[in-house]
mmCIF file as gemmi writes it, N, C-alpha and C atoms, coordinates in Angstrom:
data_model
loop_
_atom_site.group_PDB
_atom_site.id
_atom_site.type_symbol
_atom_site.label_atom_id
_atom_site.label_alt_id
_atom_site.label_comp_id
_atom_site.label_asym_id
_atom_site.label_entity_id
_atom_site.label_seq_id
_atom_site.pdbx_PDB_ins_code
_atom_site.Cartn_x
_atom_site.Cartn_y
_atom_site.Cartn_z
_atom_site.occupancy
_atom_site.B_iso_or_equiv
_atom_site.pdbx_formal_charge
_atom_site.auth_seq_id
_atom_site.auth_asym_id
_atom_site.pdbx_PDB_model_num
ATOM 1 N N . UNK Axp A 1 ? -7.288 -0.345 -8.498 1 0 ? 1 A 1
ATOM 2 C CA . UNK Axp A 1 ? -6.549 0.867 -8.196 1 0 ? 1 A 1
ATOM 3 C C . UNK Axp A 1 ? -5.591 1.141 -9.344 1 0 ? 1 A 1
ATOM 4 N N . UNK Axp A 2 ? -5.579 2.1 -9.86 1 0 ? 2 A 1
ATOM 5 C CA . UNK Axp A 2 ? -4.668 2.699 -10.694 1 0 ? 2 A 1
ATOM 6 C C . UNK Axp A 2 ? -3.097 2.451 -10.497 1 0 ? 2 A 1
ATOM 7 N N . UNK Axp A 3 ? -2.236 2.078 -10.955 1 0 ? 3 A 1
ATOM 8 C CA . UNK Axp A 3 ? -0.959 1.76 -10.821 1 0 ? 3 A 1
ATOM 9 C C . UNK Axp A 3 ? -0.07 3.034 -11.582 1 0 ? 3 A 1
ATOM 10 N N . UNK Axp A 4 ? -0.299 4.159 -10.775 1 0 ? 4 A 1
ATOM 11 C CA . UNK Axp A 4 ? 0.565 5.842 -11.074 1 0 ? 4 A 1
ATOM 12 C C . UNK Axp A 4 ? 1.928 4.599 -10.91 1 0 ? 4 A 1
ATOM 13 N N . UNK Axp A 5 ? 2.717 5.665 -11.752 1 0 ? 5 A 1
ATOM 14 C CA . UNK Axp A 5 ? 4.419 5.481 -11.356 1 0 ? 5 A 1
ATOM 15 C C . UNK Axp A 5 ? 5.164 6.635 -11.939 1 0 ? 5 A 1
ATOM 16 N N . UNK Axp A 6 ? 5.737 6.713 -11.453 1 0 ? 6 A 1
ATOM 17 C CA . UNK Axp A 6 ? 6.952 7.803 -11.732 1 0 ? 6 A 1
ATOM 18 C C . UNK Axp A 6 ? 8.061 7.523 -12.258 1 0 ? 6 A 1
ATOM 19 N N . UNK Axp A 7 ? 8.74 6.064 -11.687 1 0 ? 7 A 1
ATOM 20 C CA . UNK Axp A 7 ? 9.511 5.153 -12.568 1 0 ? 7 A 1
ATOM 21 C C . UNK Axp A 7 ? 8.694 3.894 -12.846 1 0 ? 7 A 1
ATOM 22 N N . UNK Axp A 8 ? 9.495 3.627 -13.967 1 0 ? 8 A 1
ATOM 23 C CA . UNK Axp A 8 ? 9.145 2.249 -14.959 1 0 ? 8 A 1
ATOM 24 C C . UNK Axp A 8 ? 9.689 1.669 -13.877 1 0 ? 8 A 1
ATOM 25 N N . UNK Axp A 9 ? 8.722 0.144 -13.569 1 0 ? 9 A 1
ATOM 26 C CA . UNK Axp A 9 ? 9.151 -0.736 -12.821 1 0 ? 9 A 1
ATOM 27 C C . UNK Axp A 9 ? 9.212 -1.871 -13.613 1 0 ? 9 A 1
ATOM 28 N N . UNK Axp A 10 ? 9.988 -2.802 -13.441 1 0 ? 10 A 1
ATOM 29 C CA . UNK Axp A 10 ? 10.013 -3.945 -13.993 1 0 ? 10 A 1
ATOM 30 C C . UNK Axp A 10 ? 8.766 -4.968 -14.092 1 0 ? 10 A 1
ATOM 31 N N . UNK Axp A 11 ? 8.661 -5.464 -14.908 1 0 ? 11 A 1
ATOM 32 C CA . UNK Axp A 11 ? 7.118 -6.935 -15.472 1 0 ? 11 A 1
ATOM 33 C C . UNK Axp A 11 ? 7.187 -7.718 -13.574 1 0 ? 11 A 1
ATOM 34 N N . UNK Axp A 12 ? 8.541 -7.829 -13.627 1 0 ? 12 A 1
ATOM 35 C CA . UNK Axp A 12 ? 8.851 -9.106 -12.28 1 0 ? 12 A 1
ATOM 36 C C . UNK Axp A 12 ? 8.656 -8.009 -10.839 1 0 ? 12 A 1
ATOM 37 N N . UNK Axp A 13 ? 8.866 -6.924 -10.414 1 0 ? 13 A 1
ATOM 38 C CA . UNK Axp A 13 ? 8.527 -6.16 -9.875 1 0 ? 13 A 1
ATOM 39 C C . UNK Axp A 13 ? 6.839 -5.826 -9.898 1 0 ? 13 A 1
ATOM 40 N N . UNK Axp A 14 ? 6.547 -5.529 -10.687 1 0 ? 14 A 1
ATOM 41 C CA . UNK Axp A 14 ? 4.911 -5.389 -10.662 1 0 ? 14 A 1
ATOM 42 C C . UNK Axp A 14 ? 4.256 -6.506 -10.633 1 0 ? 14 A 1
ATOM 43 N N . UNK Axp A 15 ? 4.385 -7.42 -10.93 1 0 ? 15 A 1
ATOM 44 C CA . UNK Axp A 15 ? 4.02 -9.106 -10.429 1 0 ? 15 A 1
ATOM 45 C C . UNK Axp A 15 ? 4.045 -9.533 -9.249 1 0 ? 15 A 1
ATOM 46 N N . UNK Axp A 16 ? 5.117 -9.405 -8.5 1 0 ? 16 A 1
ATOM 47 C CA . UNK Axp A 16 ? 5.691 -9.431 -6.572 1 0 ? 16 A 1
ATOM 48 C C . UNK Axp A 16 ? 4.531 -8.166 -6.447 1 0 ? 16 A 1
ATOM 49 N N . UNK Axp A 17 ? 4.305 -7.071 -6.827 1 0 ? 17 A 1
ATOM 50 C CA . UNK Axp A 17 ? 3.594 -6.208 -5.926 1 0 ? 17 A 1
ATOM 51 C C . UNK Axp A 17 ? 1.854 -6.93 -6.355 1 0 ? 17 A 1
ATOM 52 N N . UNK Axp A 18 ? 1.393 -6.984 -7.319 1 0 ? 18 A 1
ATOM 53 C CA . UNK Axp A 18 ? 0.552 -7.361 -7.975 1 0 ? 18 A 1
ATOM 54 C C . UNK Axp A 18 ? 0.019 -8.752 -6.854 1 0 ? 18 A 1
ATOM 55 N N . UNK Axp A 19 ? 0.534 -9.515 -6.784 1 0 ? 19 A 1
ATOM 56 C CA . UNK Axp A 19 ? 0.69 -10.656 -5.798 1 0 ? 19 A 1
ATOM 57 C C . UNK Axp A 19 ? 0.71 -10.135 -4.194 1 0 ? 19 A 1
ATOM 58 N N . UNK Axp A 20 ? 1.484 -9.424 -3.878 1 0 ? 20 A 1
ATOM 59 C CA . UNK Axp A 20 ? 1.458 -9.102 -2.36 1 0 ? 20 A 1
ATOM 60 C C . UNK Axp A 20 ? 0.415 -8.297 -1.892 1 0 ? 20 A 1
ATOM 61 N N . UNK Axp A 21 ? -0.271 -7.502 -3.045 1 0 ? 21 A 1
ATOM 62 C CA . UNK Axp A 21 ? -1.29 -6.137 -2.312 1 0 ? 21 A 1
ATOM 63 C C . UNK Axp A 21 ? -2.608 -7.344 -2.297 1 0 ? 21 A 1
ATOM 64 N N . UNK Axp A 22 ? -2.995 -8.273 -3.65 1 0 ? 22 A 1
ATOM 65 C CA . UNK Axp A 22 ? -4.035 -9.187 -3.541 1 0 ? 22 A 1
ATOM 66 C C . UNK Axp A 22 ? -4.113 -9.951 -2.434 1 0 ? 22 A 1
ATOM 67 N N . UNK Axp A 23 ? -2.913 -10.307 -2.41 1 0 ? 23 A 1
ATOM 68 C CA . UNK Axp A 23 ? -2.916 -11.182 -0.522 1 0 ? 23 A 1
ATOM 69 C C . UNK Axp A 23 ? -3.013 -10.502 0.476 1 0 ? 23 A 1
ATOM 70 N N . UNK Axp A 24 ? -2.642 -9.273 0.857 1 0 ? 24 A 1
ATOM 71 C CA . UNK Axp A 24 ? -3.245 -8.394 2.375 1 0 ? 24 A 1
ATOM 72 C C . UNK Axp A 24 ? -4.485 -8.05 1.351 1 0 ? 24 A 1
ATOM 73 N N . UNK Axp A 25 ? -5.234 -7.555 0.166 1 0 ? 25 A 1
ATOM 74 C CA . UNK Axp A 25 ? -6.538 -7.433 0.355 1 0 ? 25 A 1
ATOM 75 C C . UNK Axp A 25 ? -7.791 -8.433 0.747 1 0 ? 25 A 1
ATOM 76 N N . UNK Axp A 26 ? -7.654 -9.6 0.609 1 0 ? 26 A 1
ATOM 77 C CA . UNK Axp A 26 ? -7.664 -10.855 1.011 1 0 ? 26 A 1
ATOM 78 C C . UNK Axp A 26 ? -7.771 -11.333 2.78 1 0 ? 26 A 1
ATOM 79 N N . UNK Axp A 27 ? -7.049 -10.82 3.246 1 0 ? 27 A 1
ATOM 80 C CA . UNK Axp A 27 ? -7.021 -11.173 4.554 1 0 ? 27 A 1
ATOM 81 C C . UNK Axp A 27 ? -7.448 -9.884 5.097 1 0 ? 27 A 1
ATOM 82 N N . UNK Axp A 28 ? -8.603 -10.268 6.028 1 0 ? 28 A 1
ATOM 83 C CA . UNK Axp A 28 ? -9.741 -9.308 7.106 1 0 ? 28 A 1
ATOM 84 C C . UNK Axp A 28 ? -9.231 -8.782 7.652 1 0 ? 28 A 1
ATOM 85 N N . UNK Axp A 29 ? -8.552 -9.617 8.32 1 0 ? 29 A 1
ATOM 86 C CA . UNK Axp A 29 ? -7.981 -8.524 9.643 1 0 ? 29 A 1
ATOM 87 C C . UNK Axp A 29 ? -6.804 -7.798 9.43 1 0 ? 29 A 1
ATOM 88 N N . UNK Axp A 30 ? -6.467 -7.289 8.035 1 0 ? 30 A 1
ATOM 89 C CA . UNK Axp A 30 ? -5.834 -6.062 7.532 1 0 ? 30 A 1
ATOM 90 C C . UNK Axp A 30 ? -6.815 -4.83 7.071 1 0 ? 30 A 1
ATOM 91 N N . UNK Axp A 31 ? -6.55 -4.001 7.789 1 0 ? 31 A 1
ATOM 92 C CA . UNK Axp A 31 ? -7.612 -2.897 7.447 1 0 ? 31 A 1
ATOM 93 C C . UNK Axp A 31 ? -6.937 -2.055 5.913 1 0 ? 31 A 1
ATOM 94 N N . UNK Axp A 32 ? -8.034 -2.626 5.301 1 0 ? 32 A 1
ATOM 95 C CA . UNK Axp A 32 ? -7.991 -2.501 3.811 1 0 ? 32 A 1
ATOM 96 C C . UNK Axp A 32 ? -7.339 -1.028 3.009 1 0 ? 32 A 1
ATOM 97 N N . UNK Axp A 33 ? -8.088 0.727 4.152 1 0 ? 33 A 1
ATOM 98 C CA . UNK Axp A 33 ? -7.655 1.837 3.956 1 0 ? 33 A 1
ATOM 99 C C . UNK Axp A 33 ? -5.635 1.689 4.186 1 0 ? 33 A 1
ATOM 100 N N . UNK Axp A 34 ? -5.562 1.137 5.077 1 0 ? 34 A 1
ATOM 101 C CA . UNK Axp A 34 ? -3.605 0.774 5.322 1 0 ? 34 A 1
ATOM 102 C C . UNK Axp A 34 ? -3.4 0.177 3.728 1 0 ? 34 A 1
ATOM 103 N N . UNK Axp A 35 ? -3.626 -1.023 3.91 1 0 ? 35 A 1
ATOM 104 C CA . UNK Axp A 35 ? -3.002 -1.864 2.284 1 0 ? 35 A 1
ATOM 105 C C . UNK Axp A 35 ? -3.131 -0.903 1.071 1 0 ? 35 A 1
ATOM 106 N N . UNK Axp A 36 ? -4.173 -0.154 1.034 1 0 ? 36 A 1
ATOM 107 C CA . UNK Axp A 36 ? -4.434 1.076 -0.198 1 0 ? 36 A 1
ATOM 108 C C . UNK Axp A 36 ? -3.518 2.311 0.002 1 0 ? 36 A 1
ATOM 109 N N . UNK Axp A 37 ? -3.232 2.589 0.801 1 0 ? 37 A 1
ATOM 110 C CA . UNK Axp A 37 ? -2.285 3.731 1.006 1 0 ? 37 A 1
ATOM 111 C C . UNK Axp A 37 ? -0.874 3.273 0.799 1 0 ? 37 A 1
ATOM 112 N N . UNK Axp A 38 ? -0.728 1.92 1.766 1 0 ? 38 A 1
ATOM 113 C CA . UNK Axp A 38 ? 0.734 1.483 1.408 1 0 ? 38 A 1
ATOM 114 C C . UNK Axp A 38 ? 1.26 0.883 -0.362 1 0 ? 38 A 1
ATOM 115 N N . UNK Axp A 39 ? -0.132 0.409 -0.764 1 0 ? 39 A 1
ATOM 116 C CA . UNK Axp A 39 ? -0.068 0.487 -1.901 1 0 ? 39 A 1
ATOM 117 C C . UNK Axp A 39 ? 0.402 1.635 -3.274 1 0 ? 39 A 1
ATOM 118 N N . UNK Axp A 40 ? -0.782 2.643 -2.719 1 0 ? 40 A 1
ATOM 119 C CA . UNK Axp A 40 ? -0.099 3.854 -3.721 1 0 ? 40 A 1
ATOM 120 C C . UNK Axp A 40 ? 1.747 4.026 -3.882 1 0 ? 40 A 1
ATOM 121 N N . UNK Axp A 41 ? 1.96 3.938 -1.994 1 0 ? 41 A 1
ATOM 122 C CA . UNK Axp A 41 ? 3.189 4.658 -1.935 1 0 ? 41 A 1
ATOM 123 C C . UNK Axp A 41 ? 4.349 3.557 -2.467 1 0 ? 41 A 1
ATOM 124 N N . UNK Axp A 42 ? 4.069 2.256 -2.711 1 0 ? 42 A 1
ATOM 125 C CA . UNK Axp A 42 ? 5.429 1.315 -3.141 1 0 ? 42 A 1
ATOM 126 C C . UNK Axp A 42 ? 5.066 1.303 -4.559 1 0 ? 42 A 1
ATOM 127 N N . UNK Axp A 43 ? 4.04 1.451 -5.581 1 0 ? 43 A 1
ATOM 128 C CA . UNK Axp A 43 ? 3.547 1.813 -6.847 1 0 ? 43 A 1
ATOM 129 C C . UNK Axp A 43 ? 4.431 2.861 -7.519 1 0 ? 43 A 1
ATOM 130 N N . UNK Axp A 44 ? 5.37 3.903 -6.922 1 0 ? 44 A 1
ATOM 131 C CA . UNK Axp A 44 ? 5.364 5.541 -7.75 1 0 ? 44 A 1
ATOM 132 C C . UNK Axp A 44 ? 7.124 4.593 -7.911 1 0 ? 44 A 1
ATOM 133 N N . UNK Axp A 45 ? 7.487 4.013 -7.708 1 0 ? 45 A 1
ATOM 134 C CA . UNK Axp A 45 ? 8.805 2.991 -8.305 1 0 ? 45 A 1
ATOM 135 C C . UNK Axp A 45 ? 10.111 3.981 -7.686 1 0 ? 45 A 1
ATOM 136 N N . UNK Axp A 46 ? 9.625 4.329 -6.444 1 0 ? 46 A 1
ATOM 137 C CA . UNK Axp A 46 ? 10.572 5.128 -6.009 1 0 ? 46 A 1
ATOM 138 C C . UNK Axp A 46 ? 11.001 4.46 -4.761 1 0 ? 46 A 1
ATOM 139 N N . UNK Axp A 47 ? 12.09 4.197 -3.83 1 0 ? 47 A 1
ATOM 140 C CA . UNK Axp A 47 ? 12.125 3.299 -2.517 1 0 ? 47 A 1
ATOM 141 C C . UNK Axp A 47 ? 11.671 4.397 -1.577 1 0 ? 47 A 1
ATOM 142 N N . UNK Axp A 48 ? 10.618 3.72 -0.5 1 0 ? 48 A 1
ATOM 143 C CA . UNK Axp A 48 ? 10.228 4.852 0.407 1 0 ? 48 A 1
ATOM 144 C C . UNK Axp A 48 ? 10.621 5.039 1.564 1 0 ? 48 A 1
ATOM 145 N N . UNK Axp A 49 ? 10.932 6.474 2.14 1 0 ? 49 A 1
ATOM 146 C CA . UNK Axp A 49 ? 11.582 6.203 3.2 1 0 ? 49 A 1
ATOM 147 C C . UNK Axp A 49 ? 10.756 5.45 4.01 1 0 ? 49 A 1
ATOM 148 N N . UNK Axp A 50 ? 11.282 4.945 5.465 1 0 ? 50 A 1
ATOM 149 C CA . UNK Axp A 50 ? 10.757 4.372 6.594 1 0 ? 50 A 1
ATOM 150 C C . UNK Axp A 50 ? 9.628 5.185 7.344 1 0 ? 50 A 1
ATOM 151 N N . UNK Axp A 51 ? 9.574 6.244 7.729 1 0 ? 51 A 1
ATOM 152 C CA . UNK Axp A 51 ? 8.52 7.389 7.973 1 0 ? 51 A 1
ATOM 153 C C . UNK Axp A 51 ? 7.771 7.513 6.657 1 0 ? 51 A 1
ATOM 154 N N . UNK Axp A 52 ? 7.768 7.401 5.715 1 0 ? 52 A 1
ATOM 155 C CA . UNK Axp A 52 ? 6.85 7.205 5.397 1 0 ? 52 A 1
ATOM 156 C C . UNK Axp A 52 ? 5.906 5.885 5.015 1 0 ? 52 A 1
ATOM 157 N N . UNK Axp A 53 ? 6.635 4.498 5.356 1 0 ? 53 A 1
ATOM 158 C CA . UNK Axp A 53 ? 5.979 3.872 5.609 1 0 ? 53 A 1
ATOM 159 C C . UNK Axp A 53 ? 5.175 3.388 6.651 1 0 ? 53 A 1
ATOM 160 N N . UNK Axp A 54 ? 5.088 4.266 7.75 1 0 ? 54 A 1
ATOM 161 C CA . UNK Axp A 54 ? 4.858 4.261 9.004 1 0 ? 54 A 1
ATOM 162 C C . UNK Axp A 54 ? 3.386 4.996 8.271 1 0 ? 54 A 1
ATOM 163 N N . UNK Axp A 55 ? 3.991 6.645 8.088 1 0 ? 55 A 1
ATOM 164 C CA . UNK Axp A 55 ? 2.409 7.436 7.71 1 0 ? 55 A 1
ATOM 165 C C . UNK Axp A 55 ? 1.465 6.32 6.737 1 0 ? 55 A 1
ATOM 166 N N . UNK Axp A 56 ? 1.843 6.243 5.542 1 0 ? 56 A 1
ATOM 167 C CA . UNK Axp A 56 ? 1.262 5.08 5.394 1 0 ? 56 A 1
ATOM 168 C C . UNK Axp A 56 ? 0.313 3.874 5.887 1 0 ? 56 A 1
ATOM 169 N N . UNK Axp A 57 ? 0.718 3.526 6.914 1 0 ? 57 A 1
ATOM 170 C CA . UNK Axp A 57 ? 0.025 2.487 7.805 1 0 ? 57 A 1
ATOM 171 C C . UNK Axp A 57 ? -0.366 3.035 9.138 1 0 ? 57 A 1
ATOM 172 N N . UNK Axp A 58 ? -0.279 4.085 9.051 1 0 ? 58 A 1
ATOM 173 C CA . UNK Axp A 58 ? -1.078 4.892 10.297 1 0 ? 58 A 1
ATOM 174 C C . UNK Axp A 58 ? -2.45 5.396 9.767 1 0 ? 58 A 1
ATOM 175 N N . UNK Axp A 59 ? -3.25 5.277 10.27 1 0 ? 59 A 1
ATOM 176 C CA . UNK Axp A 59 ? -4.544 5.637 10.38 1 0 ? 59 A 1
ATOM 177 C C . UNK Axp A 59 ? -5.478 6.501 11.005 1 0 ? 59 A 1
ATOM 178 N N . UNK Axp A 60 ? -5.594 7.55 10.743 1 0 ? 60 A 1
ATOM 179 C CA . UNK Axp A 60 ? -6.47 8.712 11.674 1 0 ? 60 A 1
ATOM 180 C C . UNK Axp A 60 ? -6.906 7.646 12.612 1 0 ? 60 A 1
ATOM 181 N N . UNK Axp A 61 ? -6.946 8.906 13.692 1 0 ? 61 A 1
ATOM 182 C CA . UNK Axp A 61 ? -7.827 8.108 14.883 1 0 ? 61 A 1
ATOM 183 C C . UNK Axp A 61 ? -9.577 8.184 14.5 1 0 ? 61 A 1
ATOM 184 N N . UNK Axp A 62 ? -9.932 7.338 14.967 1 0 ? 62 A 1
ATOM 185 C CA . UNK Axp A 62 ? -11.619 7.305 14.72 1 0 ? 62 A 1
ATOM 186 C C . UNK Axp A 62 ? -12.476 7.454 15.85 1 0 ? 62 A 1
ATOM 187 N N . UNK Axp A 63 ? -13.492 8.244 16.125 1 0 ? 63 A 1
ATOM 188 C CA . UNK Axp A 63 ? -14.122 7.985 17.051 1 0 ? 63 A 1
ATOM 189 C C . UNK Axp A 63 ? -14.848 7.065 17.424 1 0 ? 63 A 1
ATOM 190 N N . UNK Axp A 64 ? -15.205 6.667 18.757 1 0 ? 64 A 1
ATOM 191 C CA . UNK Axp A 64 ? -15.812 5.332 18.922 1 0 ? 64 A 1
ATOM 192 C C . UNK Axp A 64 ? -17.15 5.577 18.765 1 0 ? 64 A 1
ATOM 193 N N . UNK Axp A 65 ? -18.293 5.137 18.317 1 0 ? 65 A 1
ATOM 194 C CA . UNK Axp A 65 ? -19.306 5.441 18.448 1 0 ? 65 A 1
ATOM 195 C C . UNK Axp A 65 ? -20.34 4.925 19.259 1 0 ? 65 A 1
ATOM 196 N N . UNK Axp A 66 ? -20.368 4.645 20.207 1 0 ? 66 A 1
ATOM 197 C CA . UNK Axp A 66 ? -21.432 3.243 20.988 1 0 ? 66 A 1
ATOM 198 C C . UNK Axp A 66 ? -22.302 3.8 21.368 1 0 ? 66 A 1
């Protein structure tokens, strides 16, 4: 994934994120579309509000298909 930013983040900052997004991509039972979205939004080196870390980790509803 592309690492957009808007601010310069620090070497030690992008290392902690670099490290934390590999470990929830890593573990299954994190649905991968959440970790990619929450990803973009802690990437742009801006602090995000709380609503939007919610949208973030919210997920359209899906239909069931059976």
């Amino acid at each position: 994934m592309p690492k957009a930013q808007i601010e310069p983040m620090s070497p030690t900052v992008t290392k902690v994120l670099d490290e934390f997004f590999d470990t929830l991509k890593e573990d299954n039972s994190i649905n991968g579309e959440a970790v990619n979205s929450l990803e973009k939004l802690l990437r742009t080196g801006k602090v995000p509000k709380s609503e939007d870390i919610d949208t973030a980790l919210s997920l359209p509803p899906t239909e069931n298909k059976e």
